[in-house]
mmCIF file of the N, C-alpha and C atoms, coordinates in Angstrom:
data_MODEL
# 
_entry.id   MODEL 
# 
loop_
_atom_site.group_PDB 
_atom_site.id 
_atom_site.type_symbol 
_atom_site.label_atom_id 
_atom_site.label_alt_id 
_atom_site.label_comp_id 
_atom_site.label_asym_id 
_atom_site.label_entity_id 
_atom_site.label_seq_id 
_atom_site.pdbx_PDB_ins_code 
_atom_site.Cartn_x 
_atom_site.Cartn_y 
_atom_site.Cartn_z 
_atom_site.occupancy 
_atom_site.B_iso_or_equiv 
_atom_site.pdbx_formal_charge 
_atom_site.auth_seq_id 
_atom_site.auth_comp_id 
_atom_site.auth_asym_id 
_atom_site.auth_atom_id 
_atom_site.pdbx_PDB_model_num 
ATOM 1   N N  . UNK A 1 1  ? 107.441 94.201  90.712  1.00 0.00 ? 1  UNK A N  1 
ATOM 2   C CA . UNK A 1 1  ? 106.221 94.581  91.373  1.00 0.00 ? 1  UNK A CA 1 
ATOM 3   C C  . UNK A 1 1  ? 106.306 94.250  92.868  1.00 0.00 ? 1  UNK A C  1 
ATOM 4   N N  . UNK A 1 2  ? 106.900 93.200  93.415  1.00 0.00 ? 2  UNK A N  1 
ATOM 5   C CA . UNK A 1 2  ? 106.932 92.284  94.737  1.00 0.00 ? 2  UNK A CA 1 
ATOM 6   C C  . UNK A 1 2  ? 107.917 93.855  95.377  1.00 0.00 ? 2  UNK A C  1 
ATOM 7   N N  . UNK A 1 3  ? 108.863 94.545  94.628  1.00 0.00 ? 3  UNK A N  1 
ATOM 8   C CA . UNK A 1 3  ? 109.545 95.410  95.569  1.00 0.00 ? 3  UNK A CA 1 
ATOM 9   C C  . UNK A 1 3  ? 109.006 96.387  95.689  1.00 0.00 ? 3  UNK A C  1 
ATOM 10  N N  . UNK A 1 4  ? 107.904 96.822  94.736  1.00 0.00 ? 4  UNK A N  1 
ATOM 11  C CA . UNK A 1 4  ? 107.201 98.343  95.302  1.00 0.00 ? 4  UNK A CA 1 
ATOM 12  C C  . UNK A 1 4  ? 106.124 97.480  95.984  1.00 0.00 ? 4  UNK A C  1 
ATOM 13  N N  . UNK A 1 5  ? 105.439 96.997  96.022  1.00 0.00 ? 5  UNK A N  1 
ATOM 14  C CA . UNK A 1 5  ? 104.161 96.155  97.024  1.00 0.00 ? 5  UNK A CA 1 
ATOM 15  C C  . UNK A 1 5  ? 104.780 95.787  98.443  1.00 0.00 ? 5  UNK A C  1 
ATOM 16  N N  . UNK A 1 6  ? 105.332 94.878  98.453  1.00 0.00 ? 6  UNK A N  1 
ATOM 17  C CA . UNK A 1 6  ? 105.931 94.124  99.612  1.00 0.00 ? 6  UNK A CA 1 
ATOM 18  C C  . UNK A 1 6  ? 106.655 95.266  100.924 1.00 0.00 ? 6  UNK A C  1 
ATOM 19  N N  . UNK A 1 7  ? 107.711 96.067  100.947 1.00 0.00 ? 7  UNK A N  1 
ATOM 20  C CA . UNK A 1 7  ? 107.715 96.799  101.745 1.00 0.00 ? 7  UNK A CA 1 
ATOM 21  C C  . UNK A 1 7  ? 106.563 97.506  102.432 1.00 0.00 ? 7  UNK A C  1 
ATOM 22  N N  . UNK A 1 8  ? 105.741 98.165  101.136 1.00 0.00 ? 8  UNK A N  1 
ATOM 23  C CA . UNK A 1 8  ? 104.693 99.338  101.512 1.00 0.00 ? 8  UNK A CA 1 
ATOM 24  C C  . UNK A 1 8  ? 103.935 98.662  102.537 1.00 0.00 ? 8  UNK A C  1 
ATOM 25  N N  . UNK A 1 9  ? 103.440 97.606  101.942 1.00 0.00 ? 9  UNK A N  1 
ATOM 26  C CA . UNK A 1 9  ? 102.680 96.129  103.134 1.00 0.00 ? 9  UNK A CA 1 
ATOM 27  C C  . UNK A 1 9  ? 103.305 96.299  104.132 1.00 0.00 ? 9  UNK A C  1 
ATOM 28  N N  . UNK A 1 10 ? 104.470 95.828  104.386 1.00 0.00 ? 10 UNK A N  1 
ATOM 29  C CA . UNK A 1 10 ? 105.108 95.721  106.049 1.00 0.00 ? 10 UNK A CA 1 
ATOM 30  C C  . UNK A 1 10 ? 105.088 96.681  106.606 1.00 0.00 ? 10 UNK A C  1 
ATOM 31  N N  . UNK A 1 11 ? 105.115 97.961  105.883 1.00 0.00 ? 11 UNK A N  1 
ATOM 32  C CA . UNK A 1 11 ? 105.407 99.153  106.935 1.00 0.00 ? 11 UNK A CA 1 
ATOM 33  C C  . UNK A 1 11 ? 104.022 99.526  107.639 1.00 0.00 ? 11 UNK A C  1 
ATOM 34  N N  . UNK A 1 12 ? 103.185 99.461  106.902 1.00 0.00 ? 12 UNK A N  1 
ATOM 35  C CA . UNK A 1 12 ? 101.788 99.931  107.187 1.00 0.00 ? 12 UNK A CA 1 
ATOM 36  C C  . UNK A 1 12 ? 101.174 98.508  108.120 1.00 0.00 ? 12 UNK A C  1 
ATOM 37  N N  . UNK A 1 13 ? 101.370 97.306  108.121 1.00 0.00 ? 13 UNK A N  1 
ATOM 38  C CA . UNK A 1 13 ? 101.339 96.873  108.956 1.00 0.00 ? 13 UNK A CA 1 
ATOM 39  C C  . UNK A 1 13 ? 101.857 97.016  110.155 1.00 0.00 ? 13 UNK A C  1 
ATOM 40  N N  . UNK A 1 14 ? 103.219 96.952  110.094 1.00 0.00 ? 14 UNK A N  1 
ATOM 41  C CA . UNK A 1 14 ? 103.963 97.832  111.377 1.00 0.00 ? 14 UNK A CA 1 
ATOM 42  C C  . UNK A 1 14 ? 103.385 98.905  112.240 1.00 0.00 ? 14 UNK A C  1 
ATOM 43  N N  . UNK A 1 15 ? 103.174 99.958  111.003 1.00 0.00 ? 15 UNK A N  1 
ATOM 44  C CA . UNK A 1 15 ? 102.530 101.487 111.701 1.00 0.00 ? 15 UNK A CA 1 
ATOM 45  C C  . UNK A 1 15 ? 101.168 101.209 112.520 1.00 0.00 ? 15 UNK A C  1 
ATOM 46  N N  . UNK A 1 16 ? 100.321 100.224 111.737 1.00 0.00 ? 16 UNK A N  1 
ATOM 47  C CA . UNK A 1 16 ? 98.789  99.941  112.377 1.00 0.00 ? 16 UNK A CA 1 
ATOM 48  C C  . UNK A 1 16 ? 99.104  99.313  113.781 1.00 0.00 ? 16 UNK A C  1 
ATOM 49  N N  . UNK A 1 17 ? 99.888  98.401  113.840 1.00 0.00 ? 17 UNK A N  1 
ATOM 50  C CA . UNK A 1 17 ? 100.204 97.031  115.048 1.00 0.00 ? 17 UNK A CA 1 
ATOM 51  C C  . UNK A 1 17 ? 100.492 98.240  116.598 1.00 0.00 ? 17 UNK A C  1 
ATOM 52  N N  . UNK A 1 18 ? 101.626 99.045  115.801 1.00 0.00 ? 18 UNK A N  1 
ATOM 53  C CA . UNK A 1 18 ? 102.841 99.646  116.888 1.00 0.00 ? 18 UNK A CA 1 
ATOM 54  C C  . UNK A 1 18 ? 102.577 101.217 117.336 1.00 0.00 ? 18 UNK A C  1 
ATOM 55  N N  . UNK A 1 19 ? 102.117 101.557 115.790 1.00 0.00 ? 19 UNK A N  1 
ATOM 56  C CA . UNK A 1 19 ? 102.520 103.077 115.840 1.00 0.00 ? 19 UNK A CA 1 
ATOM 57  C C  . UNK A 1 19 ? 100.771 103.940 116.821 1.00 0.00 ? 19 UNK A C  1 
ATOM 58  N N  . UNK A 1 20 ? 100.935 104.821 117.832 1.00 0.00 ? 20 UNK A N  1 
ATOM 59  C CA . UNK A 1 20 ? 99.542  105.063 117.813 1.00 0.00 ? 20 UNK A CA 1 
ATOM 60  C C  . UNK A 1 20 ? 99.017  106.777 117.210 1.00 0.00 ? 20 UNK A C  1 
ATOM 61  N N  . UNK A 1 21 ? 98.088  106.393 116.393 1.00 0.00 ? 21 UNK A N  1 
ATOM 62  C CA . UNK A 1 21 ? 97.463  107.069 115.009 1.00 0.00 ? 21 UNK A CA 1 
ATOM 63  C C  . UNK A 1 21 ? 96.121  107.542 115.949 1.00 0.00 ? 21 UNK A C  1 
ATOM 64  N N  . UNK A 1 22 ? 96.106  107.750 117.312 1.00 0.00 ? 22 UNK A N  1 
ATOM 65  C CA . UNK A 1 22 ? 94.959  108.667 117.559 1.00 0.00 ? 22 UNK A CA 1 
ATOM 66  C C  . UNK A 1 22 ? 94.920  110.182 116.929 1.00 0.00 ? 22 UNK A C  1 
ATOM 67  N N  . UNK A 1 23 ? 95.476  110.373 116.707 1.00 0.00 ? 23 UNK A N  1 
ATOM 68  C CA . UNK A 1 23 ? 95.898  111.961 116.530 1.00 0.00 ? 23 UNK A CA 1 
ATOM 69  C C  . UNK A 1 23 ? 95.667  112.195 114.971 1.00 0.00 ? 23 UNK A C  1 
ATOM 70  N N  . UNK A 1 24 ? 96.201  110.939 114.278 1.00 0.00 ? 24 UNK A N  1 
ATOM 71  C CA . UNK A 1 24 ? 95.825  111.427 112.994 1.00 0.00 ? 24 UNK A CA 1 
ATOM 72  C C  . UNK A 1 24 ? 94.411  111.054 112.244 1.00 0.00 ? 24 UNK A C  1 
ATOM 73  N N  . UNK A 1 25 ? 93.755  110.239 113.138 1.00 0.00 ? 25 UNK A N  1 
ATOM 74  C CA . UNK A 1 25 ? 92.574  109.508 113.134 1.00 0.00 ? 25 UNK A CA 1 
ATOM 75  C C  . UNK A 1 25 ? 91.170  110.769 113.536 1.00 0.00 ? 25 UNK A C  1 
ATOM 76  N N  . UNK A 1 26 ? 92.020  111.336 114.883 1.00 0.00 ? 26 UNK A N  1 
ATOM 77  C CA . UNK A 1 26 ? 90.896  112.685 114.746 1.00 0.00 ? 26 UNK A CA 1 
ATOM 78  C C  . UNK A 1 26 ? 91.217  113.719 114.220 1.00 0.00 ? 26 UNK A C  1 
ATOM 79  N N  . UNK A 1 27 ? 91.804  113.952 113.043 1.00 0.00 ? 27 UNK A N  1 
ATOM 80  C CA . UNK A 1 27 ? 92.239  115.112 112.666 1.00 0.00 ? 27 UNK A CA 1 
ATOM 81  C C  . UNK A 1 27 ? 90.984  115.044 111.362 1.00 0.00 ? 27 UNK A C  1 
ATOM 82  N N  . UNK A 1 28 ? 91.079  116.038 110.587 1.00 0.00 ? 28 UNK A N  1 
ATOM 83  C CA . UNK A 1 28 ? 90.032  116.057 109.249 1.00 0.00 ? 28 UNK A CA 1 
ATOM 84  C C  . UNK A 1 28 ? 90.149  115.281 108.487 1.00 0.00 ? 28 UNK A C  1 
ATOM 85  N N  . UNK A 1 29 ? 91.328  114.948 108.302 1.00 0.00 ? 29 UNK A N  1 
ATOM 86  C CA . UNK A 1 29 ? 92.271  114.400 107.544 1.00 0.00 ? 29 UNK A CA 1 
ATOM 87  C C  . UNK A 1 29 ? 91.501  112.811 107.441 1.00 0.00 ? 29 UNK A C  1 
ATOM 88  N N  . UNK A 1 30 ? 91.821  112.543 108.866 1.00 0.00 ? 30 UNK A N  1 
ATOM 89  C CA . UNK A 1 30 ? 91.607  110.912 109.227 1.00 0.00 ? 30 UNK A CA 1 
ATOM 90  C C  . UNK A 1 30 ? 89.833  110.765 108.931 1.00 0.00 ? 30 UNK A C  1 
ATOM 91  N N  . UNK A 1 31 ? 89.385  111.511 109.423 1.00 0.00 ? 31 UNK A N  1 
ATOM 92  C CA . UNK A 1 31 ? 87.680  111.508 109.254 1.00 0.00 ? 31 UNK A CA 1 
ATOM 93  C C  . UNK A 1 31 ? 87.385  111.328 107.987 1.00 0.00 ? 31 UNK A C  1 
ATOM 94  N N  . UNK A 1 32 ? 88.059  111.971 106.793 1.00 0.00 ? 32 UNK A N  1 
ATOM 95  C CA . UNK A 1 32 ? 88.126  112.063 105.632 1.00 0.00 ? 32 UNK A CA 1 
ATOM 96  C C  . UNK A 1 32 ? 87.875  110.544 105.450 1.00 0.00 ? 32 UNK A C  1 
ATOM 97  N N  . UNK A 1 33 ? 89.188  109.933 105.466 1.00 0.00 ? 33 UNK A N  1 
ATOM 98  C CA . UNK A 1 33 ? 89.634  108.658 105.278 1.00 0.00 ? 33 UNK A CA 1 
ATOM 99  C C  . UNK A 1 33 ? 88.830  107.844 105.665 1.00 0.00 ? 33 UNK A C  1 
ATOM 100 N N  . UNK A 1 34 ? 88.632  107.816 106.543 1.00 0.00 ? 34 UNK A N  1 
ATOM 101 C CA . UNK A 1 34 ? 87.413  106.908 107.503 1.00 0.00 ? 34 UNK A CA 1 
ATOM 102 C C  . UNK A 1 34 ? 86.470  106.927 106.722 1.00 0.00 ? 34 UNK A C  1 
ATOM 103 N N  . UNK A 1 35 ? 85.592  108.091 106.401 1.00 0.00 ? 35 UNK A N  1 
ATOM 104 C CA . UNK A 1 35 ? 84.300  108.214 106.091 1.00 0.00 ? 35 UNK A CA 1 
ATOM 105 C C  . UNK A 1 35 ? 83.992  107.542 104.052 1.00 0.00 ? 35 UNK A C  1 
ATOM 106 N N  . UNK A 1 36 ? 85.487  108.025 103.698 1.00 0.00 ? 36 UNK A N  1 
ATOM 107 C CA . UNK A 1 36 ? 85.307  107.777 102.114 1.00 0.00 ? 36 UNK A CA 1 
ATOM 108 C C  . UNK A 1 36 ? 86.286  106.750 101.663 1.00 0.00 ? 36 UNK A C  1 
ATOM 109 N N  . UNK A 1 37 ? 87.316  106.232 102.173 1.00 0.00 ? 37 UNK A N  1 
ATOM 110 C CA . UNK A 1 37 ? 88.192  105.387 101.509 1.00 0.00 ? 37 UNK A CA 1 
ATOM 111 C C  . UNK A 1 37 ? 87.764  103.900 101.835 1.00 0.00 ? 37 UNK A C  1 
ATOM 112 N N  . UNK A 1 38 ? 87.007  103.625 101.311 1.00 0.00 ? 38 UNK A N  1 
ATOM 113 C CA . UNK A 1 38 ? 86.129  102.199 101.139 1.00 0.00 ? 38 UNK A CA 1 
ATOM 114 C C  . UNK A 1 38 ? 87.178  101.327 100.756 1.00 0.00 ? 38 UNK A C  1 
ATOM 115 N N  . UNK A 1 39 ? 87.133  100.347 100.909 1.00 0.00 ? 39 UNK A N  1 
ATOM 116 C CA . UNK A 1 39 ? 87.660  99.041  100.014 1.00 0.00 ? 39 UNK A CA 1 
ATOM 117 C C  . UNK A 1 39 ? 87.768  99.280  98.318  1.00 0.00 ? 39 UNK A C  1 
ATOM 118 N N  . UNK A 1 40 ? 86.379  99.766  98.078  1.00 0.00 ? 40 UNK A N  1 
ATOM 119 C CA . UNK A 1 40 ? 86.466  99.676  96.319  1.00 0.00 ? 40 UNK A CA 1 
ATOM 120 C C  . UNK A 1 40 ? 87.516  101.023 96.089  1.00 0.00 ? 40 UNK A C  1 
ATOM 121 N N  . UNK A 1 41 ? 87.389  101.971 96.574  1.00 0.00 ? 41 UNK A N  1 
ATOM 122 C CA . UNK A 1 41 ? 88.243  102.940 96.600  1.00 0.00 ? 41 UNK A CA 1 
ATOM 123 C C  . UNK A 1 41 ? 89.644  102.560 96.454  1.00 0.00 ? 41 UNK A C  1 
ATOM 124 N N  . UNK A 1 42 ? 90.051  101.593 97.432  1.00 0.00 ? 42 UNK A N  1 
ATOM 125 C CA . UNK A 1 42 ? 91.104  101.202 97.870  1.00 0.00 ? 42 UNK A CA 1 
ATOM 126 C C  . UNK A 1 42 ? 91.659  100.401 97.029  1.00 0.00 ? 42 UNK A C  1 
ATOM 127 N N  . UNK A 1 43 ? 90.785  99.268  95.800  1.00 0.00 ? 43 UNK A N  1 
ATOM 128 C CA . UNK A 1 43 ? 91.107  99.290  95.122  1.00 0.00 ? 43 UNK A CA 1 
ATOM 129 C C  . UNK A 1 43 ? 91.486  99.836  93.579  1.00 0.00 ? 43 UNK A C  1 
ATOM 130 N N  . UNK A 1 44 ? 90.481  100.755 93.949  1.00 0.00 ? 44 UNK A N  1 
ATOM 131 C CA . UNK A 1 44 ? 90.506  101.678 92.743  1.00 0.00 ? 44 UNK A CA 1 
ATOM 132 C C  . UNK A 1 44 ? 92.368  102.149 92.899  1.00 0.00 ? 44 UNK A C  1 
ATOM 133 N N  . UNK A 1 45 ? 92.720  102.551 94.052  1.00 0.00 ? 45 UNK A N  1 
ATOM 134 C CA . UNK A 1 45 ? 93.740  103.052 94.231  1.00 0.00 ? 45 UNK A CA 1 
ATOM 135 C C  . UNK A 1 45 ? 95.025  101.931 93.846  1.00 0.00 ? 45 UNK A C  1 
ATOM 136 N N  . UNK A 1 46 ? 94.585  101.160 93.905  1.00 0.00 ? 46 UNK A N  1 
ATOM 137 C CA . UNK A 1 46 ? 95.946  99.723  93.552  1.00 0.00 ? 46 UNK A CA 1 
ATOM 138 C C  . UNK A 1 46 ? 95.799  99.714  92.386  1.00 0.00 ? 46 UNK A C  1 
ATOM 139 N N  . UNK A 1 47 ? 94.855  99.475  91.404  1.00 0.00 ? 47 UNK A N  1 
ATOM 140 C CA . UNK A 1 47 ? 94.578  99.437  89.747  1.00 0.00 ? 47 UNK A CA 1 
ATOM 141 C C  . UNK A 1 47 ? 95.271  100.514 89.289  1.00 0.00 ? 47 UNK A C  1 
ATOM 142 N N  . UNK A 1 48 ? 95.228  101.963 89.994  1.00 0.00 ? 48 UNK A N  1 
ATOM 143 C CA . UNK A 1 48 ? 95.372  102.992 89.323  1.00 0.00 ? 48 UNK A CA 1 
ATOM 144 C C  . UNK A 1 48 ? 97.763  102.864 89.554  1.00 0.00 ? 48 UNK A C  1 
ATOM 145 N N  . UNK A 1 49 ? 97.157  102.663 90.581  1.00 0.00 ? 49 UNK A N  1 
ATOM 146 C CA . UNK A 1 49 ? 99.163  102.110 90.886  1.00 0.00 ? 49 UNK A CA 1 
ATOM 147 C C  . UNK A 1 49 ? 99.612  101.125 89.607  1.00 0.00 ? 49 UNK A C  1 
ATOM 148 N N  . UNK A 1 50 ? 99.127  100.031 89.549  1.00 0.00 ? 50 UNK A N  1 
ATOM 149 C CA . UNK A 1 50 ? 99.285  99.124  88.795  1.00 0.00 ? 50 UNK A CA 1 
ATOM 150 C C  . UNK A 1 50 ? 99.302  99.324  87.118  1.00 0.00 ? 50 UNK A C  1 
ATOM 151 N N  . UNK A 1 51 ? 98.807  100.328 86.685  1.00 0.00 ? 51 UNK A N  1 
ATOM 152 C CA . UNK A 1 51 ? 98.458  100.888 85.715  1.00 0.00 ? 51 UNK A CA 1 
ATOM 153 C C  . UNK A 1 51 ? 100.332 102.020 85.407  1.00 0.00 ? 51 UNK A C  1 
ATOM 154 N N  . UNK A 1 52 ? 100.038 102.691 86.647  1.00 0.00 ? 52 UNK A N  1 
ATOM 155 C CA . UNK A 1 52 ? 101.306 103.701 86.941  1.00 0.00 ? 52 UNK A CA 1 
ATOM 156 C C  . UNK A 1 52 ? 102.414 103.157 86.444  1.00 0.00 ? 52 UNK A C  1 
ATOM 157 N N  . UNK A 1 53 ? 102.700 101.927 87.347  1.00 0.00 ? 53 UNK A N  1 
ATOM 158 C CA . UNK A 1 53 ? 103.954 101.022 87.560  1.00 0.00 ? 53 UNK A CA 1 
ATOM 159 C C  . UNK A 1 53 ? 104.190 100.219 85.378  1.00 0.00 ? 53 UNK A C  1 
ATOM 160 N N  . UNK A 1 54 ? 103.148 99.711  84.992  1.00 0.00 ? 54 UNK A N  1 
ATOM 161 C CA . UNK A 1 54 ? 103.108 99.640  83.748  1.00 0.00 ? 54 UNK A CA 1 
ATOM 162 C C  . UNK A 1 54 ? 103.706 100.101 83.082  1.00 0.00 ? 54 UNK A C  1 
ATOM 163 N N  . UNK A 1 55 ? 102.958 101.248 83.280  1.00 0.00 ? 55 UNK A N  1 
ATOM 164 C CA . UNK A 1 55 ? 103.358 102.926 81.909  1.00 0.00 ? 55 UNK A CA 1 
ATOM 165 C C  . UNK A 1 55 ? 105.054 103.471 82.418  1.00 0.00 ? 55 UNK A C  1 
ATOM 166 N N  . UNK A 1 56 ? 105.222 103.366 83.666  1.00 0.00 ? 56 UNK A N  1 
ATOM 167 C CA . UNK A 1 56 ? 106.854 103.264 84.082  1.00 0.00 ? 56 UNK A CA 1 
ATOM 168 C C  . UNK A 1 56 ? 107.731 101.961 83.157  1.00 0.00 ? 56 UNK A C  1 
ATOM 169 N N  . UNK A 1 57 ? 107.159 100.882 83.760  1.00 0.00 ? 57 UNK A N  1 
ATOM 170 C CA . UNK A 1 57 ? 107.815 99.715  82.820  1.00 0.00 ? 57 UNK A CA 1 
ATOM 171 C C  . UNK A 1 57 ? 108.286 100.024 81.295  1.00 0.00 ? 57 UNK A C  1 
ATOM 172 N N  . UNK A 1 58 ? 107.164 100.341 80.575  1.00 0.00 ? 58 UNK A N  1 
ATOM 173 C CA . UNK A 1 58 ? 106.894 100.288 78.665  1.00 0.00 ? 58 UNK A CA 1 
ATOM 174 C C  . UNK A 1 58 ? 107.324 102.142 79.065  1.00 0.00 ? 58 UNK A C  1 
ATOM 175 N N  . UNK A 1 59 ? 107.498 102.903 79.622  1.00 0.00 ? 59 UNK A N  1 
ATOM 176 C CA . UNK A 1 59 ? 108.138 104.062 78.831  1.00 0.00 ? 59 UNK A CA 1 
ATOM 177 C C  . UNK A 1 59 ? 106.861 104.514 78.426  1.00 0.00 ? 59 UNK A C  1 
ATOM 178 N N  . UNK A 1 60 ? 105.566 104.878 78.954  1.00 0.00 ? 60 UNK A N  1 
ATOM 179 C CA . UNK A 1 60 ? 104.422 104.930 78.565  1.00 0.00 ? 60 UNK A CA 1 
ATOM 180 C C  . UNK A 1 60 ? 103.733 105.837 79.117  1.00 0.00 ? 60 UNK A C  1 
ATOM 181 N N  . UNK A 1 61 ? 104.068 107.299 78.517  1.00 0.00 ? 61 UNK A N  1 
ATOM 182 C CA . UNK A 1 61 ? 103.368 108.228 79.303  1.00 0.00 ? 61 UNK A CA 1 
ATOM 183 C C  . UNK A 1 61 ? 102.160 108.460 79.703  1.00 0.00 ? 61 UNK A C  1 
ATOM 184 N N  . UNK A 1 62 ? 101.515 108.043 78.364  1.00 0.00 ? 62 UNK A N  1 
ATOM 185 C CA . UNK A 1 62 ? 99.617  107.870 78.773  1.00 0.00 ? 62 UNK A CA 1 
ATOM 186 C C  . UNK A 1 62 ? 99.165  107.370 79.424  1.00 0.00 ? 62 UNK A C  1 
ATOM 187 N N  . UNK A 1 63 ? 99.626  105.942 79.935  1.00 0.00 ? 63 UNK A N  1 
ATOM 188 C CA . UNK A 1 63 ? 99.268  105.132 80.841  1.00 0.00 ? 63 UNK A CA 1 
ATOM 189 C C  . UNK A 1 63 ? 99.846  105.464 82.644  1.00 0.00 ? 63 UNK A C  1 
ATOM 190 N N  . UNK A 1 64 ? 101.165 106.476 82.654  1.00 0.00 ? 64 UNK A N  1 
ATOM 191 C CA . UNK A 1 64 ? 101.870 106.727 83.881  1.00 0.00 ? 64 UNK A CA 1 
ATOM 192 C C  . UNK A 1 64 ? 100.308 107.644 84.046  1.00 0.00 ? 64 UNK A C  1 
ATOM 193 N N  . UNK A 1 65 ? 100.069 109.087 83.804  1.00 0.00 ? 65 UNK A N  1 
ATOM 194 C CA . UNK A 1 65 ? 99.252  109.586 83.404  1.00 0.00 ? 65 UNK A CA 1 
ATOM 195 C C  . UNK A 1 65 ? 97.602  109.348 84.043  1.00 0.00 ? 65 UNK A C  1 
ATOM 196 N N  . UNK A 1 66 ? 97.269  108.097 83.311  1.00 0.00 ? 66 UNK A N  1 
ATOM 197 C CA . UNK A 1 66 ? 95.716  108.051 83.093  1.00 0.00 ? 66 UNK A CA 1 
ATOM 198 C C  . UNK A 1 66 ? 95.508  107.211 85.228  1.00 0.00 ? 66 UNK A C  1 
ATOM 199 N N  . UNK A 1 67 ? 97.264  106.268 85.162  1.00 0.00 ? 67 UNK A N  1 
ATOM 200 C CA . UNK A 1 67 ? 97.070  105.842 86.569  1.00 0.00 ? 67 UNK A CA 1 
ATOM 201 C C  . UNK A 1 67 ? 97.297  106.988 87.755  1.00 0.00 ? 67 UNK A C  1 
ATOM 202 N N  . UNK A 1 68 ? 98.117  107.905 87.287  1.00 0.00 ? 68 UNK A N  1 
ATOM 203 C CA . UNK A 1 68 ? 97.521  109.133 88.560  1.00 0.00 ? 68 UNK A CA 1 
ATOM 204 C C  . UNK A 1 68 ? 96.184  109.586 88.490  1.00 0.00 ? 68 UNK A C  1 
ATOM 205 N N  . UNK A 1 69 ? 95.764  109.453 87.240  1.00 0.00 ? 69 UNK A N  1 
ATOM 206 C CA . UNK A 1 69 ? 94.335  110.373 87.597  1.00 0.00 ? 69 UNK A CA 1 
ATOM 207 C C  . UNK A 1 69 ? 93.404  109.377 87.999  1.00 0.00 ? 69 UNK A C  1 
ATOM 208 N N  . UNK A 1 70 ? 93.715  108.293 88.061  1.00 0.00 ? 70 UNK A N  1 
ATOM 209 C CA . UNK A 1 70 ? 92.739  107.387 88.636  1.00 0.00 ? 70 UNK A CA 1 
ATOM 210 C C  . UNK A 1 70 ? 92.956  107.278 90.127  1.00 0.00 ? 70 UNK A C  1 
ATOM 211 N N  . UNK A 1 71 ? 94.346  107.148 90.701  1.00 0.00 ? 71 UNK A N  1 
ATOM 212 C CA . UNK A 1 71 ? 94.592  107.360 91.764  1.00 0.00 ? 71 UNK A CA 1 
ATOM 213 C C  . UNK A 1 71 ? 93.941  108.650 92.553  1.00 0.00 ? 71 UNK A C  1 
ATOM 214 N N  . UNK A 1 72 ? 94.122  109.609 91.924  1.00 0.00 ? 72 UNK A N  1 
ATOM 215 C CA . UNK A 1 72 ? 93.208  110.800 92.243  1.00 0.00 ? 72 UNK A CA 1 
ATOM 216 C C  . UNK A 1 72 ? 92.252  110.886 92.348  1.00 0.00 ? 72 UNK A C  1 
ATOM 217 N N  . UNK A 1 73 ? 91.652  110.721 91.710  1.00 0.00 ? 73 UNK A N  1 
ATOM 218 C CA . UNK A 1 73 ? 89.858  110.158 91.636  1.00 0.00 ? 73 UNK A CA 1 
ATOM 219 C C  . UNK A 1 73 ? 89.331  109.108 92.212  1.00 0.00 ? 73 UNK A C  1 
ATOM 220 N N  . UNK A 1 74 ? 90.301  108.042 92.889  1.00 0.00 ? 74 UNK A N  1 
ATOM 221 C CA . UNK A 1 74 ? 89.826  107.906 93.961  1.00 0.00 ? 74 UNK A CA 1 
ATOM 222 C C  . UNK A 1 74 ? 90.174  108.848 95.466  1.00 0.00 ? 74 UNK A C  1 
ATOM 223 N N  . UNK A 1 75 ? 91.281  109.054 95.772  1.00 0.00 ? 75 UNK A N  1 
ATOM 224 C CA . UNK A 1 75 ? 91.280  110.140 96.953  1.00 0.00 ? 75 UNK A CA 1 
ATOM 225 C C  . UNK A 1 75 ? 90.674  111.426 97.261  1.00 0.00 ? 75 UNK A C  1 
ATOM 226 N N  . UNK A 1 76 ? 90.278  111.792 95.688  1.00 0.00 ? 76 UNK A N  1 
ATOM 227 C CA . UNK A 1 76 ? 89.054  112.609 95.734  1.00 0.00 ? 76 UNK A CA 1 
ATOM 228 C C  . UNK A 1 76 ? 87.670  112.393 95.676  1.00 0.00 ? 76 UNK A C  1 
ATOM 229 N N  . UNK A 1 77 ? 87.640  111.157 95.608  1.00 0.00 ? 77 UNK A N  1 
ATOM 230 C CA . UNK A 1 77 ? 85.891  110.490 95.517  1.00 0.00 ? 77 UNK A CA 1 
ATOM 231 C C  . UNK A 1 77 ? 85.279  112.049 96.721  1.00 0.00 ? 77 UNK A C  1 
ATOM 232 N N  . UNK A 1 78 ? 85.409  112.013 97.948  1.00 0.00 ? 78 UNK A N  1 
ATOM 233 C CA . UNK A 1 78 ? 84.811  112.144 98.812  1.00 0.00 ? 78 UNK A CA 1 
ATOM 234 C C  . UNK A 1 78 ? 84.483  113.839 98.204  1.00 0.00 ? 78 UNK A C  1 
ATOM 235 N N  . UNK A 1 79 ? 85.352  114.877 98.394  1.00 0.00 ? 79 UNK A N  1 
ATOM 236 C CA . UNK A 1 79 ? 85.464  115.983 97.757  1.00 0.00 ? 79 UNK A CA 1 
ATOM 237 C C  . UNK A 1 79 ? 84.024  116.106 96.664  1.00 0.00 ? 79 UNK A C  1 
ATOM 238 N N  . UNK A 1 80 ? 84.223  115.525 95.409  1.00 0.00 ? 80 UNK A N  1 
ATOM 239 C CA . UNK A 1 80 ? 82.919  115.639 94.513  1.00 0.00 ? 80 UNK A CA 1 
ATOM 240 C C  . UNK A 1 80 ? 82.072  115.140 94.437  1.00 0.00 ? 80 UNK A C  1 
ATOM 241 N N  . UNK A 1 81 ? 81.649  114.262 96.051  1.00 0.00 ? 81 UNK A N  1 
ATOM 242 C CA . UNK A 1 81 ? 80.483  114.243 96.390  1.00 0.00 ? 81 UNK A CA 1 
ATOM 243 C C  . UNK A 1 81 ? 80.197  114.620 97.161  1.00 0.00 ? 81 UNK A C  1 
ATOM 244 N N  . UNK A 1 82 ? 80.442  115.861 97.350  1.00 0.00 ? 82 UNK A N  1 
ATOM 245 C CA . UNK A 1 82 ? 80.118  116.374 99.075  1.00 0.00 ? 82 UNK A CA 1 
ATOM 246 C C  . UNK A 1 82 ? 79.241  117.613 98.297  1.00 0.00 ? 82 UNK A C  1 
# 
């Protein structure tokens, strides 16, 4: 788990510190993000990983499965409530 977590962490720290994200920040895209990817979202999105990474572990299709669509359902929160 520490090797799919731990990189993703540094890089996105990196990108926030160094990289500059005006451009993708005013795009629709970024407004999107801004406006709907909350914290709970955000974790919705790690549970639904965590779930993923599982059903990878045990050979477990239902569970690879049920964690994309949770992952999805959060990046689509915003979409089916608009």
């Amino acid at each position: 788990m520490a090797i799919a977590l731990i990189p993703a962490i540094v890089v996105s720290q990196l990108l926030i510190n160094f990289a500059n994200l005006e451009r993708q920040r005013a795009s629709r895209f970024g407004q999107y993000v801004q406006r709907y990817m909350t914290r709970t979202m955000e974790a919705l999105r790690l549970a639904g990983y965590i779930i993923m990474a599982a059903g990878a572990w045990y050979h477990a299709m239902f569970f690879i499965g049920l964690g994309l669509l949770i992952i999805l359902g959060a990046w689509l929160n915003g979409i089916a409530g608009s």
